[in-house]
C-alpha positions as CSV (number, residue, x, y, z in Angstrom):
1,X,28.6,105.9,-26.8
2,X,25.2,107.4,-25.2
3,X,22.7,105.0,-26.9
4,X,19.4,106.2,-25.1
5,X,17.5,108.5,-27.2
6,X,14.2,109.1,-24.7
7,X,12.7,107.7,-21.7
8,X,8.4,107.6,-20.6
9,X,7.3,107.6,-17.5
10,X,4.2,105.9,-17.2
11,X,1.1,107.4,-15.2
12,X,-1.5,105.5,-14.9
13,X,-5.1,105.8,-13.4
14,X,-8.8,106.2,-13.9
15,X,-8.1,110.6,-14.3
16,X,-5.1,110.4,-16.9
17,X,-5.8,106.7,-18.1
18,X,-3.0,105.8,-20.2
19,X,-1.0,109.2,-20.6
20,X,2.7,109.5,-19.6
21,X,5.5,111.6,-19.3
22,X,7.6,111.1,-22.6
23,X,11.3,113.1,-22.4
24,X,13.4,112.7,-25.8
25,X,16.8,113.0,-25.3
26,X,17.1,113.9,-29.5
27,X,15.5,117.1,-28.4
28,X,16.9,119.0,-25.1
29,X,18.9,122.1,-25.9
30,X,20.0,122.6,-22.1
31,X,18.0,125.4,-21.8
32,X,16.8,124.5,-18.3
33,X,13.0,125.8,-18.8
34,X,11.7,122.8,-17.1
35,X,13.9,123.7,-14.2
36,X,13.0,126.9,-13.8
37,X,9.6,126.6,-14.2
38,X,9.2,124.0,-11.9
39,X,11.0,126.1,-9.1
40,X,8.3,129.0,-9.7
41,X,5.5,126.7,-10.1
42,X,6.0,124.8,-6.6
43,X,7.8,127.9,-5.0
44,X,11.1,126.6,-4.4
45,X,14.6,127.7,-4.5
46,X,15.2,123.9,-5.9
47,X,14.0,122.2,-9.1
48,X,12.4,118.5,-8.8
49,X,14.0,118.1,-12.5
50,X,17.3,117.9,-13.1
51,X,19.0,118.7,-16.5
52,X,22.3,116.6,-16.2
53,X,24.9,116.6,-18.9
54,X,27.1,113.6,-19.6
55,X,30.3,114.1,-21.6
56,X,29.8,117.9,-22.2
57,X,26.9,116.6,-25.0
58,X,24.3,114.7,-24.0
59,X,21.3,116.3,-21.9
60,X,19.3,114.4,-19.9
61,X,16.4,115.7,-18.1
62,X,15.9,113.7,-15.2
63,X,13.1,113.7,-12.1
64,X,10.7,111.0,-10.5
65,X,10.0,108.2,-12.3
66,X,7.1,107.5,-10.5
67,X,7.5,103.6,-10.4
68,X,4.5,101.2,-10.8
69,X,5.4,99.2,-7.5
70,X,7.4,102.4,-5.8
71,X,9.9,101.4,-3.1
72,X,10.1,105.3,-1.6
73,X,6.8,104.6,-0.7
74,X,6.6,100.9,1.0
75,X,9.5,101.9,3.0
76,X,8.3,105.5,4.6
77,X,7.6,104.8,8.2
78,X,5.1,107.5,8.1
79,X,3.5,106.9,5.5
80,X,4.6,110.6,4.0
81,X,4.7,108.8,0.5
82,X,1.6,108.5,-1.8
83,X,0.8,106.9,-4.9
84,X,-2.6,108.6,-6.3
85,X,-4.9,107.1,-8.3
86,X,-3.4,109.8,-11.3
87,X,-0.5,107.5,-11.1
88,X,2.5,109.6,-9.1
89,X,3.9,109.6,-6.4
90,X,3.6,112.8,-4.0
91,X,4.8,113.7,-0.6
92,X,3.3,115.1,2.3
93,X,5.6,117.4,4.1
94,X,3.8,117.2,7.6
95,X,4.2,114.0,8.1
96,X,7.5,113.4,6.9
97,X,10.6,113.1,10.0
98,X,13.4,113.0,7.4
99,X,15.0,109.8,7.8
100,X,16.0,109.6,4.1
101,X,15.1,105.7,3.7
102,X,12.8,106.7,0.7
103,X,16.3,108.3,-1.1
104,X,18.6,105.4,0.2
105,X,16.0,103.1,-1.4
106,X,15.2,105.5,-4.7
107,X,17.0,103.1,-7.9
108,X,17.8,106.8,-9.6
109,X,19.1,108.9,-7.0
110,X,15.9,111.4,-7.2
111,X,15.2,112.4,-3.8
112,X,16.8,115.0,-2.4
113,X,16.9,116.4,1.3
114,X,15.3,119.9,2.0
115,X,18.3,120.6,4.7
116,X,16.5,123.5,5.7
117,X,13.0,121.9,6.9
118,X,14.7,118.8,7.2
119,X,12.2,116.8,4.9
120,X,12.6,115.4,1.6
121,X,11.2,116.7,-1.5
122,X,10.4,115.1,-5.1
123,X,8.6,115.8,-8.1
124,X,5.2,115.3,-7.3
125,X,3.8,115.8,-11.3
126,X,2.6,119.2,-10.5
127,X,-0.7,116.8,-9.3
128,X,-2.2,120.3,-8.7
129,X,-2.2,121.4,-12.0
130,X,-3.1,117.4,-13.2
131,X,-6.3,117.4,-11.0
132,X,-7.1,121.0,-13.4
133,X,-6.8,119.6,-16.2
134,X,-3.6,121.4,-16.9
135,X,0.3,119.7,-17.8
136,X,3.1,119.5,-15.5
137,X,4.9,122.8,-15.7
138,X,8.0,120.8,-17.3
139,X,5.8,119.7,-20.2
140,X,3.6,123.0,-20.3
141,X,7.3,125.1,-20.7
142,X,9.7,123.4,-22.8
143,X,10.3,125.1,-25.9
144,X,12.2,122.1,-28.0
145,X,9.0,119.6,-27.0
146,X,12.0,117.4,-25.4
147,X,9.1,116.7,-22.7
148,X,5.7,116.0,-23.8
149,X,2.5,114.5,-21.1
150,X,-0.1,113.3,-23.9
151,X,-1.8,109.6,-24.6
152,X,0.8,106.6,-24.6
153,X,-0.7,105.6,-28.2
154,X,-0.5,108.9,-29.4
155,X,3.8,109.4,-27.8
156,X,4.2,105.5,-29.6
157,X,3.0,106.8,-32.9
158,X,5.2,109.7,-33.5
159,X,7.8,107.4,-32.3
160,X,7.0,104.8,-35.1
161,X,6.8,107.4,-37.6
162,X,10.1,109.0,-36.9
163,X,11.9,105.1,-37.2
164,X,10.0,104.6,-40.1
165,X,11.7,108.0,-41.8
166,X,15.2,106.5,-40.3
167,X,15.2,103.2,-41.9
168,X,13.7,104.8,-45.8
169,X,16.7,106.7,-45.6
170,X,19.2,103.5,-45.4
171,X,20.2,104.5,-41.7
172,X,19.7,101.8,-39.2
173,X,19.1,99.0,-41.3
174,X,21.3,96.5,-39.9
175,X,20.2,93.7,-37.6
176,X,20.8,94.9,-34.1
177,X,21.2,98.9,-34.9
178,X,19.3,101.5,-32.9
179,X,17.9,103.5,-35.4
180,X,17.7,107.3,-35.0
181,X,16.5,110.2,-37.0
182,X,19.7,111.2,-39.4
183,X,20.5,115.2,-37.9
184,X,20.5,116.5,-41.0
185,X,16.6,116.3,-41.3
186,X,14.4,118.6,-39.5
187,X,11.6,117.4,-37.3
188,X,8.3,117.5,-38.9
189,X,6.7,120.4,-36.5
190,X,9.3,122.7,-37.7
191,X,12.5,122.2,-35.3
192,X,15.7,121.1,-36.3
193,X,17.9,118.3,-34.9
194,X,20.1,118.9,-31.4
195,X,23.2,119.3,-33.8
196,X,21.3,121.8,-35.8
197,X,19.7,123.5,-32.9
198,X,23.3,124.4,-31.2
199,X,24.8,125.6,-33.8
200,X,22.6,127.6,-34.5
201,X,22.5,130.9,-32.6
202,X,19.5,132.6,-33.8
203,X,17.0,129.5,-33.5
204,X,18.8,129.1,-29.6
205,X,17.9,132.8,-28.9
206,X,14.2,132.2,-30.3
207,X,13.5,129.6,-28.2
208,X,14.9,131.0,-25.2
209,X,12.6,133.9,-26.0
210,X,9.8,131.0,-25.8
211,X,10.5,129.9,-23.0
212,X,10.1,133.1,-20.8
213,X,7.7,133.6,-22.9
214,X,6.1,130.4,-21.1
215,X,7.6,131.2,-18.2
216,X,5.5,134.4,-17.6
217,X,2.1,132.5,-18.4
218,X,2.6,129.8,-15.0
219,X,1.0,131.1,-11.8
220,X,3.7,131.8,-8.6
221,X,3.2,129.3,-6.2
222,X,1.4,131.7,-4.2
223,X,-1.1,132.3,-6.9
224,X,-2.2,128.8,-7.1
C-alpha cells in the first residue's frame, strides 16, 4: 500500500529564507488547477506539474524538486541551468542546445523535451511571481490547499498538530505505524478528508467553482 502522505520541497535563500513548497498527498482531489494554471501562467500548451494517479486512487502532484546539490544543472554544457539564490532551479531557453543530459540525469523523471523548439522545459517556481512577492501559481490556485509555499516552521507545525489529533484518537499508536489523520474527521480549516471530498458531489462542484474562480485572477503570460 501507498504509504507517502506529502512531500516539501525545500527553497532556500536569503529572499524566501526558509519557506518551501509542501504538497500533501491527504488533500489532492485530481482537479488539475495546478496544471492548468501553470500552463496560463508561463503560456504553454504544457504543464511543469504533473498530477499522476497511481492505482486509480492516489494523486500525486509532481514537478521539480529543485534539489539542494542539483545534477540538471552541473551537467548542462551550457550552462542553460541555474540555481538562484531564491533556492530553484530555472532554465534559460537561449542557451539551451537540447541535448537532454539534464533529463537523463534528473532522479524523478521531471524534465521534459519541448519537441517543438527543441529545448527542455521545467518548473522554474514561477521565480517571476517569487521575486513579487507573490506564490507559485500551483500554490496561489489549488482549491483543497494540497500545495501550500509558506515558512518550513509554520508547514512542520500543522504537521505536528494533525499527528497529535491521530494518536488522541488511538490510530497509529503502535511502534512503527505511520500515523495519518482518521478520514472520518474533517480538517480543521473547514475541508473534509480525500474519501469525504470524492464522494461528495456538491463540495467537488464548489471547489471546482474555486478554482476557476482562481484561475481567472492569474495574469496570461503575456500580461506579466
Amino acid at each position: 500500500s501507498l504509504r507517502i502522505t506529502h512531500y516539501v520541497l525545500r527553497i532556500k535563500g536569503w529572499k524566501t529564507m526558509s519557506r518551501i513548497l509542501y504538497i500533501d498527498l491527504n488533500r489532492c482531489i485530481s482537479c488539475m488547477g495546478c496544471e492548468i494554471a501553470c500552463m496560463r501562467v508561463h503560456g504553454s500548451d504544457k504543464s511543469n506539474i504533473f498530477v499522476t494517479l497511481l492505482d486509480g486512487r492516489f494523486s500525486i502532484p509532481f514537478s521539480c524538486r529543485h534539489c539542494e546539490k542539483s545534477p540538471c544543472a552541473k551537467v548542462c554544457p551550457t550552462d542553460a541551468l541555474e540555481k538562484t539564490p531564491e533556492g530553484a532551479v530555472i532554465h534559460h531557453s537561449m542557451k539551451c542546445i537540447g541535448c537532454t543530459l539534464c533529463a537523463v540525469v534528473c532522479p524523478f523523471g521531471i524534465i521534459q523535451l519541448d519537441t517543438v523548439n527543441k529545448v527542455i522545459q521545467k518548473c522554474d517556481l514561477c521565480i517571476d511571481r517569487l521575486r513579487a512577492s507573490k506564490l507559485p501559481a500551483c500554490a496561489s490556485t489549488c482549491p483543497a490547499r494540497a500545495i501550500i509555499y509558506d515558512e518550513f516552521d509554520n508547514i512542520m507545525e500543522k504537521v505536528r498538530k494533525k499527528r497529535a489529533m491521530s494518536i488522541l484518537s488511538g490510530v497509529g499508536t503502535e511502534p512503527g505505524t505511520i500515523i495519518t489523520l482518521p478520514t472520518r474527521w474533517a480538517y480543521e480549516d473547514g475541508f473534509t478528508s480525500p474519501a469525504c471530498v470524492r464522494c461528495s458531489d456538491v463540495l467537488r462542484s464548489k471547489l471546482l467553482n474555486e478554482v476557476s474562480s482562481l484561475l481567472r485572477k492569474l495574469p496570461l503570460h503575456a500580461d506579466r
